[in-house]
N, C-alpha and C positions, 0 to 999 in steps of 0.2 A: 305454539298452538293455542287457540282460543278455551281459555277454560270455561267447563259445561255450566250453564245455569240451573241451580235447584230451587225449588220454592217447596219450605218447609212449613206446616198448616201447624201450631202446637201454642198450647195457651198455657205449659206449663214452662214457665223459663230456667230450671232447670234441666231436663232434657234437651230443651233446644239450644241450648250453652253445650253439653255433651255434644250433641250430633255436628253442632256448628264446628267446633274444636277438630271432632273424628274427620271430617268431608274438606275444612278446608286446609288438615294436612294432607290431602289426598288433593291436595288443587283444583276442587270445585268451587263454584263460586256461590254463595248458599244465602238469601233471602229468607226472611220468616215474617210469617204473616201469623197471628195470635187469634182469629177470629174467622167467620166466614165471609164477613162483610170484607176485612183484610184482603182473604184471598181473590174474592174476587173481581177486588180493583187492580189487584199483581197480575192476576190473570188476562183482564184486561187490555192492561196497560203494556204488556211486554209478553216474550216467549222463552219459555221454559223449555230445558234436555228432561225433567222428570218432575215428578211433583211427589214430597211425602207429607201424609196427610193423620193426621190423628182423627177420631171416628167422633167424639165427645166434646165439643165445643160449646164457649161460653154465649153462643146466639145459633146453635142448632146442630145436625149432626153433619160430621163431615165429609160423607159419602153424599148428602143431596146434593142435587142438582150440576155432579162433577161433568155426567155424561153429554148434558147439556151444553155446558161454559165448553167444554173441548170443541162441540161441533160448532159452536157461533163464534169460539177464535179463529176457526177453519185451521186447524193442527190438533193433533191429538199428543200430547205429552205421557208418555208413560207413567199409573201411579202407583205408588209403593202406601200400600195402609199399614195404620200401626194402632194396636187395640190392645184396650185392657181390658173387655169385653169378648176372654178368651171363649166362643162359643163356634159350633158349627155356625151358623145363624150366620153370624160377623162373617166367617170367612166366605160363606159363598152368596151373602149379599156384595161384599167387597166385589167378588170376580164380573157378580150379576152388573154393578156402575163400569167395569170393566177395568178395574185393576189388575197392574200387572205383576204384582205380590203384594203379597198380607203378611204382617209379623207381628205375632202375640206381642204385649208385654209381659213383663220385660222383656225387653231385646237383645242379643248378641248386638254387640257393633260393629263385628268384624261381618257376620250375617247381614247388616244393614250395608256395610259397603258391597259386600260381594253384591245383593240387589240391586244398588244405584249404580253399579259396573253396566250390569247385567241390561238392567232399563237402558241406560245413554248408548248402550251400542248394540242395541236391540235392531234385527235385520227387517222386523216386521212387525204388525199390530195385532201379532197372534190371533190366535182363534176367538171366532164370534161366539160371544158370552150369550148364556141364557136372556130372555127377556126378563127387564127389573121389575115386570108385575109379577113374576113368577111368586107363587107362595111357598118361603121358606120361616115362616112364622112357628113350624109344628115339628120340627123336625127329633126324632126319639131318641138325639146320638147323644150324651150328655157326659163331660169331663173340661176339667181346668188343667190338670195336669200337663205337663211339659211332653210326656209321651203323649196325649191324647191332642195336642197341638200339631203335632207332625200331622198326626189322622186328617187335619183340618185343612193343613194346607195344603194335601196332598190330595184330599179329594176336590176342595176348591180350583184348583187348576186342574186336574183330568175332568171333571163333569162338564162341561160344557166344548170333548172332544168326543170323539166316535172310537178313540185307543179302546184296546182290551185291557181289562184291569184283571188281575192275581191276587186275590183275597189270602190272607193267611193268617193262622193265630188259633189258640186252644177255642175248644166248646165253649159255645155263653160266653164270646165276646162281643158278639152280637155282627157277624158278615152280612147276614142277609140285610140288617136294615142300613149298614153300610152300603150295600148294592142297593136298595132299594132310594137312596140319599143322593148315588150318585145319578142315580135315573130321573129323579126328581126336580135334581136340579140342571138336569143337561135340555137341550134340545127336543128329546123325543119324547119329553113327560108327559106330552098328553096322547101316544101311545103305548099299547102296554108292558105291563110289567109281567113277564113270566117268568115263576122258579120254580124249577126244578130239581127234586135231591136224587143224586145217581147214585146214593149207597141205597135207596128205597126203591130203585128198580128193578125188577127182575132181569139178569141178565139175557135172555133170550126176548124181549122184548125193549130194550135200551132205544135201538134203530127206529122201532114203529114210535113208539113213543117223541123222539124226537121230530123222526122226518112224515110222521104220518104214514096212513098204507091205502091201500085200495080194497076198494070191496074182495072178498074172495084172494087175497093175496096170504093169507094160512087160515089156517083152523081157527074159524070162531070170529073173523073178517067179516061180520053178515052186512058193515056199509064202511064205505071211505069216511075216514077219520084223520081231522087234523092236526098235526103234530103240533110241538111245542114251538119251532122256528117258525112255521105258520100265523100258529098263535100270537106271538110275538111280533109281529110283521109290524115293521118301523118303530118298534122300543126296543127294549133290553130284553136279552134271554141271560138268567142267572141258572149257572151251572153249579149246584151247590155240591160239596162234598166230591169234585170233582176226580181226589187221590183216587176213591173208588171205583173209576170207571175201567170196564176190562180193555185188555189191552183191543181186541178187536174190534170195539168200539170206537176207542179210542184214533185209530187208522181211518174209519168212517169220517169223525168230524175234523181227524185235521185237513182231509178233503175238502171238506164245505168249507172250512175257513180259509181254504188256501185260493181255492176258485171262487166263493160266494154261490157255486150252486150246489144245490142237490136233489134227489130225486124220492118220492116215496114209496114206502115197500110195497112192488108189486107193482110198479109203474116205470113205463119208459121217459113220463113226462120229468122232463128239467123246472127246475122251481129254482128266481133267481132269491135269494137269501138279502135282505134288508133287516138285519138287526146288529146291535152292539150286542157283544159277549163280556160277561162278567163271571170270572169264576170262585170258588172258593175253595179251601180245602183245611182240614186242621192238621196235616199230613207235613211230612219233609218230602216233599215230590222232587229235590235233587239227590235222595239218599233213593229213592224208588226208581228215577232213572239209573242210579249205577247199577242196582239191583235189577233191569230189565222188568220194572213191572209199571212204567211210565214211559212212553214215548217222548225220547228227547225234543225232536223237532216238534211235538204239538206244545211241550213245554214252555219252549222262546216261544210261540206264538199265543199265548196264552199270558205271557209273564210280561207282555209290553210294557206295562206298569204294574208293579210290585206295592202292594199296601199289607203294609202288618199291624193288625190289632194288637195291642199290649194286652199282657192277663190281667185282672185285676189287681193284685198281690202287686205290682209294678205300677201302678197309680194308688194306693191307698188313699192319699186327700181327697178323692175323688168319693170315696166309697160313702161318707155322709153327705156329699149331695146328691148321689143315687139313689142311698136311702129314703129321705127325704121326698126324692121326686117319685119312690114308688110309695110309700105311703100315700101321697097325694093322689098317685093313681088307683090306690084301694078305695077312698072314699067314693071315687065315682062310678066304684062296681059294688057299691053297698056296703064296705066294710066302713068298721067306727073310728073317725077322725083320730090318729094318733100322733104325739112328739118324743122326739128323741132327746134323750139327757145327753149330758155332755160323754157323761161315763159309760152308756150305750154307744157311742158313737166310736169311742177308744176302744170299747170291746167288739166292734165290729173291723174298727180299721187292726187289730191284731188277730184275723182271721186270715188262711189263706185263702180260701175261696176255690178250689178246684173246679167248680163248674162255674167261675165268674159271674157274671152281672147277670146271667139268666138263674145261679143258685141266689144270687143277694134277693133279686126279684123276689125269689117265691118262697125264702126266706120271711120277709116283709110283710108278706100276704099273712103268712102264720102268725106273725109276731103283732098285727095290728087286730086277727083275729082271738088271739088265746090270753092277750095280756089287757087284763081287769082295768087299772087305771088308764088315765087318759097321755102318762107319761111311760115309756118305755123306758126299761133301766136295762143298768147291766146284767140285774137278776134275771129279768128275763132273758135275755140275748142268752145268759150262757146258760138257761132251762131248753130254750128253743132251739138253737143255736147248738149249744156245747159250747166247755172252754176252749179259748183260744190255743192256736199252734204254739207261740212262746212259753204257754204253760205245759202242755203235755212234750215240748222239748225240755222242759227243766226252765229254775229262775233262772240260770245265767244267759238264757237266749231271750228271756222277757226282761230281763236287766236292758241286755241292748238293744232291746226294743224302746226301751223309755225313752235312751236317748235321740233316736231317730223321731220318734214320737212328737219329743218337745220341738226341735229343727222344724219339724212339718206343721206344728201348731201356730210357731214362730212367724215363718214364712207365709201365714194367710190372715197374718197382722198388717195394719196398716202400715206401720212404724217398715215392716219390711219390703210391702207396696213402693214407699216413700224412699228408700234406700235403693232399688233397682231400677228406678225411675231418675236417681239422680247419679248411677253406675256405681253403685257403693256397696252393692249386695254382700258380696263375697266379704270385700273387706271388714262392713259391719259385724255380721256373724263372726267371722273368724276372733277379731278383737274380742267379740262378750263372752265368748266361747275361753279363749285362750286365759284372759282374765280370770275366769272360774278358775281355771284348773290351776294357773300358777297358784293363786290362793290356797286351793287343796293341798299342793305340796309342802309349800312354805309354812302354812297349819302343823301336816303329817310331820312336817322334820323340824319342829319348836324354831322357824324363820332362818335353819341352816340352810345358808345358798349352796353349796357345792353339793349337799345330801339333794336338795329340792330339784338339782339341772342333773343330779344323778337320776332322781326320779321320774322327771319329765324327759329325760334321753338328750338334754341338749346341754352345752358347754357355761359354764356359770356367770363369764361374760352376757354372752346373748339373755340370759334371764336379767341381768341387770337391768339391759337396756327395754325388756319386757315389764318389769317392776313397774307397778303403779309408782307414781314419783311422790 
């Protein structure tokens, strides 16, 4: 069988030594091109089963002008992006040229083959991507984080489908502007956007609310009013806080969802339904189905795609560019330009955060309005703020904070960039890491081997061959 052609876009040769290695033990047949002007004489010049493309090139960026080169070769090659430019932004301008996956750096490689599987025996040219003017310049979602990279790719390919999405994740992880990201950048952005929170409903009113009513159809009906699916007519209806919808209701809309019609209270008249559903909930809505207090079947209909916010506490590196970027947004509501110390920033990333990114927020507000100098310290954090969770658990829980700590400091050094970029991640650390600690021991036991592999748990041989030589 004819092995598949790749054409790899990467100007670091490094990487592309890796990828070359990973794909043509998998028997593809893999070209690289280091530049745009490269690629696009490869392109030209022959036909590619996929194309992987790095975003940051040495003569321009490497999503221009891909959608173009595909239609005037008269083939469309499936692309796989790869960016260090972990941002929303990247992932759903990626899908916006019409990529057919996006992968943070660093990369899984085994992730990068499951994609170029995925791409070369691809049955179709998947769904039609938002238009590339679309403005995704603004958008409020903001993390680096390895958990907040799923969020990216996951909404990057559902946005520009008509699927129902399932929001899920604690308070202040920010759903709504999730839903409102995925509207944004789909199809129907330039209709509206309606939300709605159905814990703020009155229950005897949920129905008129949604479906609208007619003049005189109860008490206090004095004119026809239009519902939220009305409202909504060809964008998104966001269903917020949807765990709390009664269960009677609940039977209501898996109707409309199931048929696309409904009718308003108090009317015979059918109304055909045109909008995408988007729900949310901060709930376990399969522990409330076994409990009877969630309709199973509106559930699968609701859960077509599954997005889970991580709490903050589960992205901490994230938590000083947050910072950061709400500071920024105090300045332009009147508060006085402030920075953060290094040691502010350590006393914020050793907070749990129970109400996440909407408590850091308003956090921030305080901390740029009540602290005197122009530098935020840790004094202030832990006057505004309070001490951190590691201290009111005791030092041995802020002991092992440190160490995490240093790892995560580590890891948004270049020196680490430079490592995962050349598949050396894991090995790196582990090596400087293990280093320290045989020293520790060999220290602790006055350079007794058999005391120092008693102390490290491992056999005295193996620390031999671990010994600095």
């Amino acid at each position: 069988m004819k092995a598949h052609r790749i054409l790899l876009v990467e100007d670091d040769a490094a990487i592309a030594i890796v990828i070359r290695v990973a794909l043509e033990a998998e028997k593809y047949q893999l070209e690289v091109a280091s530049s745009l002007s490269q690629r696009d004489s490869a392109l030209a010049a022959g036909r590619y089963d996929a194309v992987i493309t790095d975003v940051i090139l040495p003569d321009g960026n490497g999503l221009q002008g891909l959608a173009e080169l595909k239609d005037a070769g008269g083939y469309s090659p499936p692309i796989i992006v790869l960016s260090a430019q972990n941002t929303l932004d990247t992932a759903v301008r990626a899908s916006a040229e019409g990529a057919f996956d996006y992968l943070p750096k660093p990369f899984d490689l085994d992730e990068l083959l499951s994609a170029v599987k995925s791409a070369v025996n691809r049955t179709g040219d998947g769904p039609e991507m938002p238009d590339s003017e679309a403005d995704t310049d603004d958008f409020p979602i903001i993390g680096r984080a390895p958990a907040m990279q799923l969020v990216y790719r996951t909404l990057a390919r559902v946005a520009p489908t008509d699927l129902s999405v399932l929001i899920t994740g604690e308070s202040g992880t920010g759903k709504e502007l999730v839903a409102a990201a995925i509207h944004n950048s789909s199809r129907r952005r330039l209709k509206p956007f309606v939300a709605v929170n159905m814990a703020a409903l009155p229950r005897e009113l949920i129905e008129s609310e949604l479906f609208g009513h007619e003049k005189g159809a109860f008490t206090g009906a004095v004119a026809r009013t239009a519902g939220r699916f009305e409202q909504a007519e060809g964008g998104t209806l966001f269903l917020d806080e949807i765990g709390d919808m009664p269960i009677e209701a609940q039977t209501r809309l898996l109707r409309v969802l199931q048929s696309g019609d409904y009718s308003p209270v108090g009317s015979a008249r059918v109304v055909r339904a045109d909008v995408r559903i988007i729900a949310a909930t901060n709930k376990n809505l399969p522990e409330q189905v076994d409990a009877g207090g969630f309709r199973e079947d509106l559930y699968y209909r609701l859960n077509v795609i599954p997005l889970e916010l991580p709490p903050l506490r589960d992205r901490r590196s994230d938590i000083g560019l947050l910072a950061n970027h709400f500071l920024g947004q105090g300045v332009s509501r009147g508060l006085p330009p402030r920075s953060l110390s290094d040691a502010a920033v350590r006393g914020l990333e050793q907070h749990d955060w129970p109400g996440n990114v909407r408590e850091l927020g308003n956090a921030m507000q305080r901390l740029a309005l009540l602290t005197r100098s122009h530098t935020i310290d840790i004094e202030d954090v832990e006057r505004v703020v309070g001490p951190s969770q590691s201290k009111l658990d005791g030092e041995g829980a802020g002991e092992d904070e440190l160490l995490t700590e240093a790892v995560e400091r580590w890891l948004r050094t270049d020196a680490a960039l430079a490592a995962a970029e050349a598949g050396e991640l894991h090995q790196r650390l582990i090596s400087h890491v293990e280093q320290v600690v045989i020293d520790f021991a060999l220290e602790r036991t006055s350079g007794n081997q058999i005391k120092a592999a008693a102390m490290l748990g491992i056999n005295r041989n193996t620390l031999r061959l671990k010994r600095r030589s």
